[in-house]
N, C-alpha and C positions, 0 to 999 in steps of 0.2 A: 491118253497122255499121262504120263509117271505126275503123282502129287511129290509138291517140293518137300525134300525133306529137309531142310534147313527151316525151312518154317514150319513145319513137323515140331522139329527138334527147340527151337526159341519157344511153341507156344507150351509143349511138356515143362519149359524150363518157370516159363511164367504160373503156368499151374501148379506145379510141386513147391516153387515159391511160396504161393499164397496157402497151398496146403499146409506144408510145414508152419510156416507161422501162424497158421487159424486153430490148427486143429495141434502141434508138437508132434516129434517124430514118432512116439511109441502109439499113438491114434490116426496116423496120417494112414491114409487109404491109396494103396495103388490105383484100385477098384474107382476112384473115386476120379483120379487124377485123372485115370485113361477115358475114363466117360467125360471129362470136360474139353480132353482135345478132339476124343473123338474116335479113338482107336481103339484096337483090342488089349488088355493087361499085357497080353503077349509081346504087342508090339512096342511097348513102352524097353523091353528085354533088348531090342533094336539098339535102344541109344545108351542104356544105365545098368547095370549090371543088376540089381536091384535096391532095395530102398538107403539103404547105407548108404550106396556108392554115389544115391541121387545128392543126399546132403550134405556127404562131403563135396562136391561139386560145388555147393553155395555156401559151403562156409569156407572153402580153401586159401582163398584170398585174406581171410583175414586170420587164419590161423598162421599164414606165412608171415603178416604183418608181425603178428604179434613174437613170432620167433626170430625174426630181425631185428624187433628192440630190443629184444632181453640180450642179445647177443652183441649190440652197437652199446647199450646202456653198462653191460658186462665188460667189454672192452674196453669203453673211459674207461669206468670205475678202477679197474685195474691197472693202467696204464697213464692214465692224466691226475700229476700231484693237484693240480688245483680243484680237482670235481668236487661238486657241491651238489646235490640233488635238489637244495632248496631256493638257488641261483636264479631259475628259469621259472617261467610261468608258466606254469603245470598245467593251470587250469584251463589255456586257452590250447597248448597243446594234445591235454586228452582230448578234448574237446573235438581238435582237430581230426586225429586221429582216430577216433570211435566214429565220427560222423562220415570219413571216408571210405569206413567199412562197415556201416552201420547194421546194414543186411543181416551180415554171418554174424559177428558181434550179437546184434538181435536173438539170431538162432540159434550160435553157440549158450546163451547167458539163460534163453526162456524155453527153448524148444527142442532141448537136445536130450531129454529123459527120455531113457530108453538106448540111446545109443551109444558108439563106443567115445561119443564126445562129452559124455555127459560128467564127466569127472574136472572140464573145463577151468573152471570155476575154482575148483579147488587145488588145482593143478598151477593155476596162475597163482594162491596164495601159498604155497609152498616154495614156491621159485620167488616170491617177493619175500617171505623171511629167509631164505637164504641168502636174499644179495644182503639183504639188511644186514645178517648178524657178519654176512662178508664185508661190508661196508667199515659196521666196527671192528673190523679183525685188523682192517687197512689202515683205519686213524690210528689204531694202538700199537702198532706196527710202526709209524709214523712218529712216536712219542705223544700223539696228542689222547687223554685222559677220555673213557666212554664209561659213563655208567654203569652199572650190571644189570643187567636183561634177563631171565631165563626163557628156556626155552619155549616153555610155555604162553608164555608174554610176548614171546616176538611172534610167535602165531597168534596170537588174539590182535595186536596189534594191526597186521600185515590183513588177517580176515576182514578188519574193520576195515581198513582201506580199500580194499579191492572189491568189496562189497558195495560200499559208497560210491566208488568210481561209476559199477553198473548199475545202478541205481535209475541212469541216466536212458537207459533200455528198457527195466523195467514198467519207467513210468514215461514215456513215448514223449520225453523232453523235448522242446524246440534246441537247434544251436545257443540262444541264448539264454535258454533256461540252464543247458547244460553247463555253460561259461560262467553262469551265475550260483549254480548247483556245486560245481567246483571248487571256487572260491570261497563260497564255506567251507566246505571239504578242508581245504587249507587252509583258513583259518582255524577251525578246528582241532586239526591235526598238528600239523607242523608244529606249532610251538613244542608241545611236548617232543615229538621226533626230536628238534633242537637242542633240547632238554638232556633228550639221551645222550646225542653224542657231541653234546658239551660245544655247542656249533651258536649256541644263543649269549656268545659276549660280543 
């Protein structure tokens, strides 16, 4: 009788899982993976194109996530005079959001050296000083008065933030740590953001 390959394929997915997170992608062992479910390296070839293709797999999800905010949060920004990024409560929102795709999130932030994901990271703070210096391009556009920033500032700035936010992966926060981890974060921060673009009267 044929072995199921659907359970085949779930238990490769649970072990490449716990591989990639134990060990990060540039030390992760196929060799390794295929002797815990049981098969030949070969047969791992069955399901996954090879190691890449396994982690894109487990981080997909959240790399889509994250290209739906930027593109929802791009959209206000550009289109609703009233947006205010400092309106909502960020902190239980990331919160939310990191924790429902905590997995990839996890892998994309600690375990992606070596791969073509491994720019993540920086990738995400490049696209947060752009909406930034877009954000003041929009109030001054607007007649309302923003500070001067260079460009260099608005990267260190945008670095610190997004840095902070993973923070909450790095050090294998509970949700309520992370909620509570946040809100420093915004205390923190935010006033000076406010500061910049003249949003703290």
């Amino acid at each position: 009788m044929p072995r199921d390959k659907t359970l085949t394929h779930a238990k490769i997915i649970q072990c490449m899982r716990e591989e990639f997170l134990k060990y990060g992608y540039e030390r992760a062992s196929l060799n390794r993976i295929s002797a815990r479910v049981g098969i030949t390296t070969a047969g791992l070839y069955k399901h996954f194109r090879n190691k890449e293709d396994m982690f894109f797999f487990l981080v997909e999800d959240a790399l889509a996530a994250f290209k739906s905010f930027a593109e929802s949060s791009t959209c206000q920004m550009e289109t609703t005079i009233e947006y205010n990024p400092f309106n909502s409560d960020w902190a239980e929102f990331w919160a939310d959001f990191i924790f429902r795709h905590y997995e990839g999130v996890k892998l994309l932030v600690c375990c992606s050296e070596g791969s073509s994901y491994e720019s993540f990271e920086d990738d995400l703070i490049d696209l947060e000083t752009g909406a930034n210096k877009r954000y003041a391009e929009i109030l001054q556009n607007n007649g309302h008065p923003v500070r001067e920033v260079s460009d260099m500032q608005w990267h260190i700035l945008s670095t610190s933030y997004v840095h902070l936010i993973f923070e909450i992966v790095r050090h294998d926060m509970t949700y309520d740590e992370a909620v509570n981890h946040l809100r420093f974060v915004g205390d923190l921060l935010y006033p000076g953001w406010k500061r910049i673009y003249r949003l703290d009267n």
